[in-house]
Every structure is written in structure tokens, then in C-alpha cells.
Backbone of each chain as ProteinMPNN parsed JSONL, in Angstrom:
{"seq_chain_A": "XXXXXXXXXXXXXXXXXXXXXXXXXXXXXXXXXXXXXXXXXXXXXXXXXXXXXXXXXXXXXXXXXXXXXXXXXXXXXXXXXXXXXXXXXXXXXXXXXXXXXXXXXXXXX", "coords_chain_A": {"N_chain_A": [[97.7, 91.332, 77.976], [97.369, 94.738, 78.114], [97.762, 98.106, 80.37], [94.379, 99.785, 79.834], [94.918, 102.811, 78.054], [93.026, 105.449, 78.364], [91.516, 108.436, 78.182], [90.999, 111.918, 80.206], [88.411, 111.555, 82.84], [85.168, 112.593, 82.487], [84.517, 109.524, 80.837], [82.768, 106.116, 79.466], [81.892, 103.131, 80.883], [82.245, 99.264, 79.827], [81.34, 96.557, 82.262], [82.23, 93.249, 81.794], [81.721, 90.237, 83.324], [82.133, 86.631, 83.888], [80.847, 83.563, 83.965], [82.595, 80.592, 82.94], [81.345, 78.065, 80.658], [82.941, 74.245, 80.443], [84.027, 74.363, 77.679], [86.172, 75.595, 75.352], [86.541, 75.62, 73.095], [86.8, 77.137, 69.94], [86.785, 79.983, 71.487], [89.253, 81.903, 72.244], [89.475, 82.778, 69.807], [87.148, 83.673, 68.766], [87.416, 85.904, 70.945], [89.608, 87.398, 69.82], [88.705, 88.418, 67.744], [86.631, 89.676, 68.307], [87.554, 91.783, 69.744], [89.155, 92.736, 67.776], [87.101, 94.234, 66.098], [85.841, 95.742, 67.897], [87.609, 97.516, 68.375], [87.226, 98.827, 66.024], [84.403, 100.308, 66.068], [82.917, 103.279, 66.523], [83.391, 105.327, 69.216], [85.022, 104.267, 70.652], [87.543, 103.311, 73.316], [89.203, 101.695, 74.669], [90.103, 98.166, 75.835], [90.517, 95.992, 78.064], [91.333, 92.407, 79.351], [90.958, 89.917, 81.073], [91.197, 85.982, 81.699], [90.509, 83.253, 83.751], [91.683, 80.307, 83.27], [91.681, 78.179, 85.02], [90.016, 78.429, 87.018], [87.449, 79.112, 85.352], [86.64, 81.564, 84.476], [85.816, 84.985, 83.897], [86.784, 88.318, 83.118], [85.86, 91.522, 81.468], [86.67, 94.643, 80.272], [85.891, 97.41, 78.688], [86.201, 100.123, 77.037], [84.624, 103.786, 76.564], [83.287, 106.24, 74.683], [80.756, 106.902, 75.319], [77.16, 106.535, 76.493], [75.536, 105.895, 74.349], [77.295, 104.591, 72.486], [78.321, 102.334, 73.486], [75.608, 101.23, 73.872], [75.188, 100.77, 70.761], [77.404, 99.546, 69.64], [76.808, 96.938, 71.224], [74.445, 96.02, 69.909], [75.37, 95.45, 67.331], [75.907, 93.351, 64.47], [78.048, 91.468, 64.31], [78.742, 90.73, 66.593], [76.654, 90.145, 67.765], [75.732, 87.366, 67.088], [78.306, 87.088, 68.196], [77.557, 86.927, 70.903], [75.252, 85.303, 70.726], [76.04, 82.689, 70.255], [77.965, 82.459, 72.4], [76.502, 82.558, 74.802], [75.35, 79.796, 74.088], [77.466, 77.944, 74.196], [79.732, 78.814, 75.241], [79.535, 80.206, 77.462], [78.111, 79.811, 81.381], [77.397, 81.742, 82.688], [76.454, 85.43, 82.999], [77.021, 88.428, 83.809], [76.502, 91.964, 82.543], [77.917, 95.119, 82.679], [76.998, 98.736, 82.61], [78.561, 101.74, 83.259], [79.279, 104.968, 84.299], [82.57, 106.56, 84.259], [83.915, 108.044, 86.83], [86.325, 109.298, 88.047], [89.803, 108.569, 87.517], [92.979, 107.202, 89.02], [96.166, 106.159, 88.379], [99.318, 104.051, 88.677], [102.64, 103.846, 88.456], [102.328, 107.202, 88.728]], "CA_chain_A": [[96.866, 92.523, 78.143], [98.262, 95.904, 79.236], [96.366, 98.364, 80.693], [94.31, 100.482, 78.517], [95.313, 104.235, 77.998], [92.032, 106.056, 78.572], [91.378, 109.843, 78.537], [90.697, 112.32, 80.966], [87.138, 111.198, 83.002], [84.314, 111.271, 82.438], [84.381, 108.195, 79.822], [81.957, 105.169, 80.143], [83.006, 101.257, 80.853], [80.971, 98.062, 80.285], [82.178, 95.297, 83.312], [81.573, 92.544, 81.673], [81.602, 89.428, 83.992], [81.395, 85.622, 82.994], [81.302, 82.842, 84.665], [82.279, 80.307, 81.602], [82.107, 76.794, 80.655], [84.343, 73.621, 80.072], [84.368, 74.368, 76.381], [87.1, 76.683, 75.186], [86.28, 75.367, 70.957], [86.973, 78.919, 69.349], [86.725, 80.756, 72.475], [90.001, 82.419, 72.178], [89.346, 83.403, 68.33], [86.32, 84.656, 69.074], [87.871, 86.957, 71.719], [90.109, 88.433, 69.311], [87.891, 88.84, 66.418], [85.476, 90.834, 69.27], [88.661, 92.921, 70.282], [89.207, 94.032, 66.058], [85.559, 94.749, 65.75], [85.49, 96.574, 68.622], [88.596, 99.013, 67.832], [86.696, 99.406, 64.566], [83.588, 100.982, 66.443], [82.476, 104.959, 66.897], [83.444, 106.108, 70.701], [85.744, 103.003, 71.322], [88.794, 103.878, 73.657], [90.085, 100.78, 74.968], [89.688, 97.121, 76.187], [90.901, 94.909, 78.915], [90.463, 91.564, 80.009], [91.689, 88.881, 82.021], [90.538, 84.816, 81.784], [91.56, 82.354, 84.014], [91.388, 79.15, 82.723], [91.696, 77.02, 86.069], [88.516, 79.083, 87.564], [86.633, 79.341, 84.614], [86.322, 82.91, 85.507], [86.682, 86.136, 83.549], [86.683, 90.23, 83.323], [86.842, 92.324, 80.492], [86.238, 95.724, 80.555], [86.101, 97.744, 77.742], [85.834, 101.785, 77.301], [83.579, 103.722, 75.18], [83.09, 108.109, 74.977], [79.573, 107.586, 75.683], [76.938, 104.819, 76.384], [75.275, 105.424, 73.051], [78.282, 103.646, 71.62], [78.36, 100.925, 74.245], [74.338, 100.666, 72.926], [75.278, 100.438, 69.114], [78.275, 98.067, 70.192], [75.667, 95.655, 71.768], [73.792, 95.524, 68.609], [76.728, 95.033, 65.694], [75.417, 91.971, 63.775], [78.918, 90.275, 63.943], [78.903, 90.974, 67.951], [75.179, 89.477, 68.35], [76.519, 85.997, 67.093], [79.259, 86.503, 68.869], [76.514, 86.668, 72.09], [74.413, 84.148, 71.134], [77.337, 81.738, 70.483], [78.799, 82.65, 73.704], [75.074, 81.754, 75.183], [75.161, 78.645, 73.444], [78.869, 77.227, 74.26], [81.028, 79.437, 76.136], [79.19, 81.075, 78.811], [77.105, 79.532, 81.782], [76.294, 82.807, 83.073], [77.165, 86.804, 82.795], [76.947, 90.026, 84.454], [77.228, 93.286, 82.287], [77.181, 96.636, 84.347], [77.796, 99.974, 81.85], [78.559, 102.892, 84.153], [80.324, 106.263, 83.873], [83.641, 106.477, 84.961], [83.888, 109.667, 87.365], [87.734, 109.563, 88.193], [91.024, 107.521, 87.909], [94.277, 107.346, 89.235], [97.161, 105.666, 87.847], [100.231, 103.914, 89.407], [102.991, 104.861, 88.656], [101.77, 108.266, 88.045]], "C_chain_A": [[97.672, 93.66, 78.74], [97.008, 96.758, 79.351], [96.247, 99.404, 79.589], [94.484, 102.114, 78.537], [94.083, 105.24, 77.273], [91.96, 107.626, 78.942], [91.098, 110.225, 80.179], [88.998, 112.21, 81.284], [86.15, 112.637, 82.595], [84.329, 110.445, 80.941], [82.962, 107.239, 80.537], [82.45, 103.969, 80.083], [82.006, 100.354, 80.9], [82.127, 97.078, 80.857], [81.351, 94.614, 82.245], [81.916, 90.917, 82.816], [81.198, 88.325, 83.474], [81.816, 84.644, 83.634], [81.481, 81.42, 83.031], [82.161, 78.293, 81.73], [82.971, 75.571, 80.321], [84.722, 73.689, 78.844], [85.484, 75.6, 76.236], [87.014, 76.68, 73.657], [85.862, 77.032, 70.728], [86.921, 79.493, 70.24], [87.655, 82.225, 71.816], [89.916, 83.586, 70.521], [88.316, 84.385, 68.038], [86.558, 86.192, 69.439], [88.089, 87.824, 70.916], [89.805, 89.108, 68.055], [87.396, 90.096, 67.25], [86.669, 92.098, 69.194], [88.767, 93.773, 68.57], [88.158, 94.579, 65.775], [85.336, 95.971, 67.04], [86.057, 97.627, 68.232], [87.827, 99.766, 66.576], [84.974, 100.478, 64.838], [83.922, 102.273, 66.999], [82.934, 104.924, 68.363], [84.544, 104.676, 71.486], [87.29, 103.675, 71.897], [89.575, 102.822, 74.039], [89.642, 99.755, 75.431], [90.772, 96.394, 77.254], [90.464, 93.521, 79.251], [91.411, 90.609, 80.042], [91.016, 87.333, 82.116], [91.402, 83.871, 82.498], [90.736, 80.693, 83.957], [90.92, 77.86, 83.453], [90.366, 77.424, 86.677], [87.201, 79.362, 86.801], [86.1, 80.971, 84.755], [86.718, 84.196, 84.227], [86.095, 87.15, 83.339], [86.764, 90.879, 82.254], [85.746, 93.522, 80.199], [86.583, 96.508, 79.401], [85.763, 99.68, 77.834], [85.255, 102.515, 76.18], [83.55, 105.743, 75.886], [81.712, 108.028, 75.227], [78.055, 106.661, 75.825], [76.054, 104.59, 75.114], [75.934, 104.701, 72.465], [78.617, 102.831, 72.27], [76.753, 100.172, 73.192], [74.731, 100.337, 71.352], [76.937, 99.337, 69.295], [77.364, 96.955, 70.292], [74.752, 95.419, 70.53], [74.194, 95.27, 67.23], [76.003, 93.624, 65.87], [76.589, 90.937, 64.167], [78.729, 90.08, 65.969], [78.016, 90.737, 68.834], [75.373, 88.362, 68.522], [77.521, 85.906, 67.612], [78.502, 85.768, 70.655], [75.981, 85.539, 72.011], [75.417, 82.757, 70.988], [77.334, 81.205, 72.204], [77.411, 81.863, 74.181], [75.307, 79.887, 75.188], [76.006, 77.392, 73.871], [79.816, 77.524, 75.056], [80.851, 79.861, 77.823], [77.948, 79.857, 79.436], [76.397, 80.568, 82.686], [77.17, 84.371, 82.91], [76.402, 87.843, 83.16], [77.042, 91.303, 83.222], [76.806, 94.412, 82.798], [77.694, 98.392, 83.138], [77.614, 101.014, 83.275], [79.821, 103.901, 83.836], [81.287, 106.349, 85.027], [83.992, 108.224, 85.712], [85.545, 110.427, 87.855], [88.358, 108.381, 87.861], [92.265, 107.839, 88.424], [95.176, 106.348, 88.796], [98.489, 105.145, 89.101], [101.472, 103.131, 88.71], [102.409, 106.269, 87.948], [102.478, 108.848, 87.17]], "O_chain_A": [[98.474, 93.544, 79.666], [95.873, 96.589, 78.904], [97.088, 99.844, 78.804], [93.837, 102.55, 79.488], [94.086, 105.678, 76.123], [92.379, 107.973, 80.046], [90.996, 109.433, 81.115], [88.211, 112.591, 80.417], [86.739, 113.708, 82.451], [84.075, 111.119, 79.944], [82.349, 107.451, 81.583], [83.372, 103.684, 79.319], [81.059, 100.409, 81.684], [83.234, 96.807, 80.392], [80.263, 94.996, 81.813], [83.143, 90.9, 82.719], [80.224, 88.348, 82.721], [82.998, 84.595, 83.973], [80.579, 81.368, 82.195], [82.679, 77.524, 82.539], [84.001, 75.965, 79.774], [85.792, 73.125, 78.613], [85.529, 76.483, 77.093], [87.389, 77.661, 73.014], [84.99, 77.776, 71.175], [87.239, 80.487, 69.587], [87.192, 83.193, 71.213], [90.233, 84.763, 70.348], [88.375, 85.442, 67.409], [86.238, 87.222, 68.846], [87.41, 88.847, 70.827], [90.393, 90.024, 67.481], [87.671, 91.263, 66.969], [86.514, 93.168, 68.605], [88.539, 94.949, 68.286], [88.257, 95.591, 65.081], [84.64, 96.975, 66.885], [85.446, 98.604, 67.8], [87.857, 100.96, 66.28], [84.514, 101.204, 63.957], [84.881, 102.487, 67.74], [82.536, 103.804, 68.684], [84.63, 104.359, 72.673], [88.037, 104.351, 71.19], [90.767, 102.945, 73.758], [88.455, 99.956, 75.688], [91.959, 96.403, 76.93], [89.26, 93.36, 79.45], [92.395, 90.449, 79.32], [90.0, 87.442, 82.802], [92.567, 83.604, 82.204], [89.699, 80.21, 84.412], [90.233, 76.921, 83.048], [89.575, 76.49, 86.802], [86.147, 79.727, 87.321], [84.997, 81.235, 85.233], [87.846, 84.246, 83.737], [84.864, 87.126, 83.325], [87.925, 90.93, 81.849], [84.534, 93.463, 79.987], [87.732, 96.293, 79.015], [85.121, 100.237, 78.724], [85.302, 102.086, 75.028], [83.719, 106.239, 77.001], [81.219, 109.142, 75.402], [77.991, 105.916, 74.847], [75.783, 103.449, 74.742], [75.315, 103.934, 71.727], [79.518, 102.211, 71.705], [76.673, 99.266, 72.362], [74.271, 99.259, 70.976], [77.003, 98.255, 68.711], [77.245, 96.121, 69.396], [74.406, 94.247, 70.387], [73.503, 94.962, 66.259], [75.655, 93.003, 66.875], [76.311, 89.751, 64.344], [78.581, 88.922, 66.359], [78.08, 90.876, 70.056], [75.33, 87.894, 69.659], [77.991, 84.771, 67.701], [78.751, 84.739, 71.281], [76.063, 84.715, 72.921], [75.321, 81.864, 71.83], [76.963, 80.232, 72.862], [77.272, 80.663, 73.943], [75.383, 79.072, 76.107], [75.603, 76.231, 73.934], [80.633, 76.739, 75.539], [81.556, 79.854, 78.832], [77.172, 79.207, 78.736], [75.309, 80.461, 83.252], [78.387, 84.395, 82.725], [75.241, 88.057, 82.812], [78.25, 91.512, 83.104], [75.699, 94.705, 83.25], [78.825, 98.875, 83.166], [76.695, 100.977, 84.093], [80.918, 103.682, 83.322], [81.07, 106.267, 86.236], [84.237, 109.266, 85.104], [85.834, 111.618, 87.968], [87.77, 107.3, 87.854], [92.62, 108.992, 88.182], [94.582, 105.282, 88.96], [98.609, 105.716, 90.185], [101.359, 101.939, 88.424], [102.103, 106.327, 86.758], [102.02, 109.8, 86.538]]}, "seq_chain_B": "XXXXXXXXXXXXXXXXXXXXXXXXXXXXXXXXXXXXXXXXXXXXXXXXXXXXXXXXXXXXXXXXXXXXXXXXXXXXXXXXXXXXXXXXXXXXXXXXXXXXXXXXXXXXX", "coords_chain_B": {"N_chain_B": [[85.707, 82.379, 91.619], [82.573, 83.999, 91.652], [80.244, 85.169, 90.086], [79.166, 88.683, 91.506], [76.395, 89.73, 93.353], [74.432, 92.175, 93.018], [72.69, 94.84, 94.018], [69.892, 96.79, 92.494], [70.858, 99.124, 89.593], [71.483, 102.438, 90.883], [75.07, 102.012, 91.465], [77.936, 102.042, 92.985], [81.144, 101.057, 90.982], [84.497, 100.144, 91.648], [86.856, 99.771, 88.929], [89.982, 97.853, 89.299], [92.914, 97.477, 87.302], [95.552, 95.476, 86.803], [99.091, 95.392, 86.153], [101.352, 92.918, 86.832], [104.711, 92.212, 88.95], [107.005, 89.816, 88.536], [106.749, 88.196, 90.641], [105.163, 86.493, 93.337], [105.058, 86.004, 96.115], [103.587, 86.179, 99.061], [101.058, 87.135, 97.718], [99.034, 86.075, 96.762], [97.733, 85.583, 99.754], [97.519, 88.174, 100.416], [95.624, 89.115, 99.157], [93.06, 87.738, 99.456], [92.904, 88.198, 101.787], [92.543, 91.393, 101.603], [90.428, 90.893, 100.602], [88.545, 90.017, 102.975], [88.819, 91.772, 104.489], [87.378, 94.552, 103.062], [84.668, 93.283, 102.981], [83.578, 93.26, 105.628], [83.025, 96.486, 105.569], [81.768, 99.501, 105.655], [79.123, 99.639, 103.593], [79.828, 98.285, 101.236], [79.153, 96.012, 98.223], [79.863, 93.711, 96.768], [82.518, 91.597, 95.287], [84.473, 91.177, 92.684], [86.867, 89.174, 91.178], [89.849, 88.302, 88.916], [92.586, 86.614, 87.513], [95.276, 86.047, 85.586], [97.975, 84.308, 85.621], [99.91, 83.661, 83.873], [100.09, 85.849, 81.86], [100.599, 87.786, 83.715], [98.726, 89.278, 84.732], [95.796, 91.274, 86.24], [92.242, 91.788, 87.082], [90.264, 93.724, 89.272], [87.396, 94.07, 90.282], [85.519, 95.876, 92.342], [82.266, 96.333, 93.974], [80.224, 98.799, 95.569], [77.89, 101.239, 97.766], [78.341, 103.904, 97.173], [79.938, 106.467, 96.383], [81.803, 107.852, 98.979], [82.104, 105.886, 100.462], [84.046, 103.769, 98.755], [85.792, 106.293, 98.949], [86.345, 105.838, 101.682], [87.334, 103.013, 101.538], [89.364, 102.904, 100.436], [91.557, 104.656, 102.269], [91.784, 102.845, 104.169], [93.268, 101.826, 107.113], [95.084, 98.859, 106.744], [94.562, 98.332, 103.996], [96.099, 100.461, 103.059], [98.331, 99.368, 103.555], [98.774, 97.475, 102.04], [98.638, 98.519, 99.605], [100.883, 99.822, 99.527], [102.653, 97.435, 99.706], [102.292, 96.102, 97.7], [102.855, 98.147, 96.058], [106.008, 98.237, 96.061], [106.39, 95.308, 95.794], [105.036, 93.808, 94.27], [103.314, 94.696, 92.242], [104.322, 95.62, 88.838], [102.064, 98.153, 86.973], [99.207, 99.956, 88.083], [96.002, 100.883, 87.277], [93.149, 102.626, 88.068], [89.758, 102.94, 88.307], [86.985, 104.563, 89.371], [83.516, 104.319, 89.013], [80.595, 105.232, 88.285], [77.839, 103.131, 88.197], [75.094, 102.663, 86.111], [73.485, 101.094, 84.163], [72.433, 97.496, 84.455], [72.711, 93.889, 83.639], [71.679, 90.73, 82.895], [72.804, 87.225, 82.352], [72.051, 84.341, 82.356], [68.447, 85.759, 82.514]], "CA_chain_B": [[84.915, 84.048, 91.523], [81.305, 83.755, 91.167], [79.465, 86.535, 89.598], [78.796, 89.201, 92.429], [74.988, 89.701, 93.469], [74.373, 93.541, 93.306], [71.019, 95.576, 93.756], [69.134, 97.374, 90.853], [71.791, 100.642, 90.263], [72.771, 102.926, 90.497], [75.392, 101.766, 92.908], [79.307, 102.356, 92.186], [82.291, 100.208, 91.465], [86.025, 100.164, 91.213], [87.726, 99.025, 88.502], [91.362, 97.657, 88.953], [93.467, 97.084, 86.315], [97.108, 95.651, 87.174], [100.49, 94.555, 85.803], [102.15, 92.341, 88.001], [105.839, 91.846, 88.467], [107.316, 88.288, 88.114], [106.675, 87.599, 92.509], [103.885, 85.587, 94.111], [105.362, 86.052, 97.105], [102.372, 86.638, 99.682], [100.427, 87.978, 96.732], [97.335, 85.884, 97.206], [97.504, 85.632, 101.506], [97.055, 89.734, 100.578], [94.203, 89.157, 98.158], [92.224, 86.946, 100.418], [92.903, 89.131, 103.14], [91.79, 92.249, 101.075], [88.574, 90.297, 100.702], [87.83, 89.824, 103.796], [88.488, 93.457, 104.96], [86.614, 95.043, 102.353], [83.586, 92.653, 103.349], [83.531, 94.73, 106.598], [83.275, 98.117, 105.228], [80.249, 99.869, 104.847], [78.475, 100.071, 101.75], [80.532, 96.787, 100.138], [78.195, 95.234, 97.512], [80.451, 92.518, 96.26], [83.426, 91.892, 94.483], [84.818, 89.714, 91.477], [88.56, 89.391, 90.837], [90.44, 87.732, 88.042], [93.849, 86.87, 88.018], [96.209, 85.09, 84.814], [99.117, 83.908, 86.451], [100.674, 83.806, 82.867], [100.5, 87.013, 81.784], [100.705, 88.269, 84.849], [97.75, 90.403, 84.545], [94.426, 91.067, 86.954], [91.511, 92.413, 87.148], [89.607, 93.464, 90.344], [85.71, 94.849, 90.799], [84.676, 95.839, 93.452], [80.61, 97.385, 94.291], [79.69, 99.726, 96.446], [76.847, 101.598, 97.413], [78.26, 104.928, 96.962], [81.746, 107.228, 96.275], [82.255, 108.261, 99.969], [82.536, 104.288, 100.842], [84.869, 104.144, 98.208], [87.076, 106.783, 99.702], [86.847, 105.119, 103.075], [88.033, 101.646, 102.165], [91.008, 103.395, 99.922], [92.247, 104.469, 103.346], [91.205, 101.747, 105.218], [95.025, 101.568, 107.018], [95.508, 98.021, 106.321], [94.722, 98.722, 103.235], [96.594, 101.644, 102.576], [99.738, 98.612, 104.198], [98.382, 96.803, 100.865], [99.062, 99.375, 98.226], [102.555, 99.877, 99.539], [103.458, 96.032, 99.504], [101.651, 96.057, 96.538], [104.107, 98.806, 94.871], [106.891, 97.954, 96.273], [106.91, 93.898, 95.72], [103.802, 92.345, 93.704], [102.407, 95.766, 91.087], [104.892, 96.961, 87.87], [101.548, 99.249, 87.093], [97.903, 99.516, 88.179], [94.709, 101.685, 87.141], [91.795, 102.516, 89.122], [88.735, 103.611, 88.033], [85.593, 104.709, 90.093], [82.726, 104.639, 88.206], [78.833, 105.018, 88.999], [76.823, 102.201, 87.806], [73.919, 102.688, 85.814], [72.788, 99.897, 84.52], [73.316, 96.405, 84.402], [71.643, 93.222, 82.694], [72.3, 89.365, 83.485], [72.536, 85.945, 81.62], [70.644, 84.079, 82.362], [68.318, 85.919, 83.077]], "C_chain_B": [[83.556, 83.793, 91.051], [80.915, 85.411, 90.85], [78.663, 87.583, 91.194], [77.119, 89.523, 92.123], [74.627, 91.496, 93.795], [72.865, 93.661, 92.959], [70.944, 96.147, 92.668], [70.124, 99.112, 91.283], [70.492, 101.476, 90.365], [73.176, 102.599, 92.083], [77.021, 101.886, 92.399], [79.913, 100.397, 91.87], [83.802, 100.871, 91.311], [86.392, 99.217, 90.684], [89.117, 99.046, 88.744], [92.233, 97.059, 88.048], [95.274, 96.473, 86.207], [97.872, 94.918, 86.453], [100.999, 94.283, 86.776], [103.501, 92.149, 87.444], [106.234, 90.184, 88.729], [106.674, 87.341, 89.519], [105.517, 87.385, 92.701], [103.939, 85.758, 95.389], [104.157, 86.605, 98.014], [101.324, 87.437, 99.224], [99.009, 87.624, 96.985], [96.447, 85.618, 98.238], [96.809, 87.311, 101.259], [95.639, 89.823, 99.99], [93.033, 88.788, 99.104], [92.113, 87.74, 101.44], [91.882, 90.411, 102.966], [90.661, 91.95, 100.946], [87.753, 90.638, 101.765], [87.67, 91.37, 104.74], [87.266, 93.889, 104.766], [84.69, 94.743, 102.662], [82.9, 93.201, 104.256], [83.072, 95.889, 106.6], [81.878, 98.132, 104.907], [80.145, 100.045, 103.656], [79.358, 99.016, 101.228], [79.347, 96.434, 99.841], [78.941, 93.959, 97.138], [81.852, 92.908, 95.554], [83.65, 90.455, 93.444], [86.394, 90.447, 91.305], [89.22, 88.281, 89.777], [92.051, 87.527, 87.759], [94.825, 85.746, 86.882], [97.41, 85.418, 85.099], [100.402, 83.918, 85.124], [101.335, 84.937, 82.13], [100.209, 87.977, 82.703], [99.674, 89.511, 84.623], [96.612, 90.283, 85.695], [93.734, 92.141, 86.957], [90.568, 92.302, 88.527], [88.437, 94.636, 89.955], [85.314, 94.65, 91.385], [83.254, 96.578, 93.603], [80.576, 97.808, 95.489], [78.263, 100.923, 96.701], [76.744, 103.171, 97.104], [79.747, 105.499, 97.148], [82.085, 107.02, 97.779], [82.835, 106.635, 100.557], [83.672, 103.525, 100.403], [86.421, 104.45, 98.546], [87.431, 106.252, 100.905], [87.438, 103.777, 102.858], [89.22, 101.869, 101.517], [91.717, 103.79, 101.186], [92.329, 104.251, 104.186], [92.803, 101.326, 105.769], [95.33, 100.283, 106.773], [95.529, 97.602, 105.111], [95.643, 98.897, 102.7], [98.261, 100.176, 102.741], [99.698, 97.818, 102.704], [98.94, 97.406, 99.846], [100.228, 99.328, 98.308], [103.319, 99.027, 98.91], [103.632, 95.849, 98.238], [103.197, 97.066, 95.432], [105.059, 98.667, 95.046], [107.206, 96.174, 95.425], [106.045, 93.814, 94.477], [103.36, 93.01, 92.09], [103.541, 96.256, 89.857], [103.8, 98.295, 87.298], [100.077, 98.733, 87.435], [97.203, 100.931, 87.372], [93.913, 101.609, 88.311], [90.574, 102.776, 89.029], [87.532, 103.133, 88.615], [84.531, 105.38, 89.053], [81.282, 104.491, 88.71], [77.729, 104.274, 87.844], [75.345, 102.234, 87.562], [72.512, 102.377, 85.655], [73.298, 98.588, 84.35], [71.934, 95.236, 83.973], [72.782, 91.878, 83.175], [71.64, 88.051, 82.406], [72.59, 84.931, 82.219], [69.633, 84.919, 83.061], [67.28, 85.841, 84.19]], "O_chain_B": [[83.465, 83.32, 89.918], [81.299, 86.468, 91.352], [77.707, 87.109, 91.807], [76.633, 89.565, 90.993], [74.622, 91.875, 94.966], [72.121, 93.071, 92.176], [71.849, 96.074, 91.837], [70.19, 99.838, 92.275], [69.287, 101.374, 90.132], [72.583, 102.679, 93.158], [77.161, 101.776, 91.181], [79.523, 99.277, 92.199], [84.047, 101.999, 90.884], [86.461, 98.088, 91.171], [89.684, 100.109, 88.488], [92.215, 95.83, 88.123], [96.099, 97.1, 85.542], [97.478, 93.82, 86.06], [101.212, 95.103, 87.669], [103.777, 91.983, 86.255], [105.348, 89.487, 89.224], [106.26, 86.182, 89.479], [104.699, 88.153, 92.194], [102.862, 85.688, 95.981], [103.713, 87.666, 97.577], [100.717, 88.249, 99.922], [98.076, 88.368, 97.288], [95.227, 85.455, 98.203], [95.764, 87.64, 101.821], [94.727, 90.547, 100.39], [92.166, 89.603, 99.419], [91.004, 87.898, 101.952], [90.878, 90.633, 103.642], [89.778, 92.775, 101.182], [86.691, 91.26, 101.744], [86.737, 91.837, 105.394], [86.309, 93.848, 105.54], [83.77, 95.558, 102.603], [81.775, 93.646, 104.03], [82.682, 96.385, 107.657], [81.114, 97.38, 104.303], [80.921, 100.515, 102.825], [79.497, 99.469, 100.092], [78.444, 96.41, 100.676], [78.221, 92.982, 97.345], [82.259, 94.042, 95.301], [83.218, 89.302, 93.447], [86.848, 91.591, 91.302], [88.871, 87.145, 90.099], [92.713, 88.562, 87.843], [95.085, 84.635, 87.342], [97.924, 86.522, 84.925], [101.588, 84.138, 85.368], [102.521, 85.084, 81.835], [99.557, 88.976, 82.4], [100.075, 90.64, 84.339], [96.467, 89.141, 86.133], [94.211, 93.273, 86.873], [90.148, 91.217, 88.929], [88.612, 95.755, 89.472], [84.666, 93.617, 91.551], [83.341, 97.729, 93.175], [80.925, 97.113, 96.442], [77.717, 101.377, 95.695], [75.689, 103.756, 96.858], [80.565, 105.033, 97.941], [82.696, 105.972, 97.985], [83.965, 106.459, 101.013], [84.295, 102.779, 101.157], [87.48, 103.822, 98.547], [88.608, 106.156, 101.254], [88.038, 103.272, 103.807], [90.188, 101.185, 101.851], [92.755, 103.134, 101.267], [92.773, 104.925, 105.116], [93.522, 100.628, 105.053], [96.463, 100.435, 106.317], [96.269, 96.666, 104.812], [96.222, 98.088, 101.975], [99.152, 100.258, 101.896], [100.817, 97.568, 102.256], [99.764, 96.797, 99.164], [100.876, 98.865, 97.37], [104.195, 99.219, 98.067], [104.671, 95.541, 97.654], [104.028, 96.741, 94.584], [105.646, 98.978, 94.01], [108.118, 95.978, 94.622], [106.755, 93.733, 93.474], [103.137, 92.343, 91.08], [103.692, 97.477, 89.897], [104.341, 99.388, 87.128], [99.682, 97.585, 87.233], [97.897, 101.859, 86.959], [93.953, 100.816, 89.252], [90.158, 102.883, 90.182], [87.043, 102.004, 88.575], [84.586, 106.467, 88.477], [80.954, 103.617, 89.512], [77.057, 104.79, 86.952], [74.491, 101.958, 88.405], [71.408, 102.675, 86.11], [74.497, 98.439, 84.113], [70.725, 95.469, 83.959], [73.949, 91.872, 83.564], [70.528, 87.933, 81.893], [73.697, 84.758, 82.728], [69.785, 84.932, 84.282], [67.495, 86.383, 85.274]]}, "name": "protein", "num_of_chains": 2, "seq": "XXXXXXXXXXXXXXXXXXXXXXXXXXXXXXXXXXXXXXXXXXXXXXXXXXXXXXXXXXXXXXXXXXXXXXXXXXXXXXXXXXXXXXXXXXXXXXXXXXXXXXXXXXXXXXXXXXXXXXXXXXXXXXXXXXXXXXXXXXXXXXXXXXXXXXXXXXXXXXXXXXXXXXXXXXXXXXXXXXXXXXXXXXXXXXXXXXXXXXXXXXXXXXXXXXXXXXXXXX"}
């Protein structure tokens, strides 16, 4: 992952948060299907995310020009089944938080 | 990392976004530490942190109940002793982004 190279604020970001479980069957494939589908969406600026395997634990934060296009994200057909999947097999629980990003700073600047 | 327990927003967070360099070296005595600071500080809602040791990547979110809280635990001086170490030894780059939390939605829910 590197980090993602996001405009000048305001942008918007969905946290997503997941606590997951012992299955990992397609996990990973999933992921990166989500990640091409995403680039391929209206107001999409960038994605992050971090899983750690020993904690079951992971982050991925994604960036969007506006939260209409977080909303029409959340409802792509391929990106519903990817949800209810996840539901089903991957995930035993999840957070998502959209909120507008009001500054950043960088390091090194 | 369990999924942090935040009130109904709007309430902020900070996203961190970092590249690490190859060193461990008192990387996660600082983390733990940073925890327990932060815990302290007014207005802390929670945090979740993520951390692949492989590709040296992490992600930290922290909640809060508002910007100014924010600015106070950025130069919280033991902190501020954090960022340094941090750029000096542990960070090749970070992000930061403060963002105000809209809304948010949970699975199960």
C-alpha cells in the first residue's frame, strides 16, 4: 500500500473498520477486485488499507470528491455481493464512518 | 484492535496513513504509549490502529469530539517527542487527515 495522493481538502473518506474472521477463502481476491471497481467509480480519488493477519484486524480508507459518490459506491451491484459475502464469511463485525476531510498535512512535506 | 465505540456524529477523527522504514526498534513501546496518552486527553473517543509488519505499512484512527482537541493532543509535548522519533527512526512518510464525521453505520447491527 502507499499512501494515497489526494487533492487539496475538502474531499470525503469512508473509515472502514473490520474486525474479521478465521476464514481468509478469497478474501484477498476479493480485496483487489473491490480496489479495480472502485478506481472505475465517478468521484473516486484514492484507497488505502492495511490487514493484519495475526489480529484479525483491518483499516481501509478510501477517498471520494463527494459523499454522493461514497452513496452510489455503497450500492454498485458487484460491491453489494462483495458486502454480503463479506457478512457471510469474512467479517464478524464492521464500523463504517464517511466524513469530510477538513485539512491534511503530509510528512515529508 | 477492537472496533472503537463512538457516539452518534458528528464527532471528528484523524486519519494516519504511514510508511515505515525497515526499524522496530521501540516502535511499538511508542505506540502503546501513544495510546495511553491520548486516552487522557480531552475529548478522546477511541482509537483503532492497524499495523502490517510486512509491508511495512499502518494505519491509525483516532475519534474525537471536536478539531480544537485535535490540535491539543498534536502538541501534546510527549507527543510532539513522538513525531520526531517517529521521523527521524521508525516513519519514511506519513499523512494526516482531520476529518469531521458525519455519519457512520455498524455490522452487526
Amino acid at each position: 500500500m502507499g499512501i494515497a495522493q489526494t487533492p487539496v481538502p475538502p474531499y470525503y473518506v469512508a473509515v472502514i473498520t473490520v474486525e474479521r474472521t478465521a476464514s481468509d477463502d478469497g478474501y484477498l481476491e476479493m480485496a483487489d477486485a473491490m480496489y479495480e471497481l472502485a478506481k472505475a467509480q465517478r468521484g473516486f480519488l484514492g484507497m488505502e488499507w492495511v490487514y493484519d493477519a495475526a489480529q484479525r484486524a483491518g483499516i481501509t480508507s478510501s477517498y471520494w470528491t463527494d459523499p454522493e459518490a461514497i452513496a452510489a459506491w455503497k450500492q454498485q451491484a458487484d460491491h453489494l455481493l462483495a458486502q454480503r459475502l463479506g457478512q457471510e464469511r469474512w467479517y464478524r463485525a464492521y464500523t463504517v464512518r464517511i466524513a469530510r476531510v477538513e485539512r491534511d498535512y503530509h510528512w515529508p512535506t
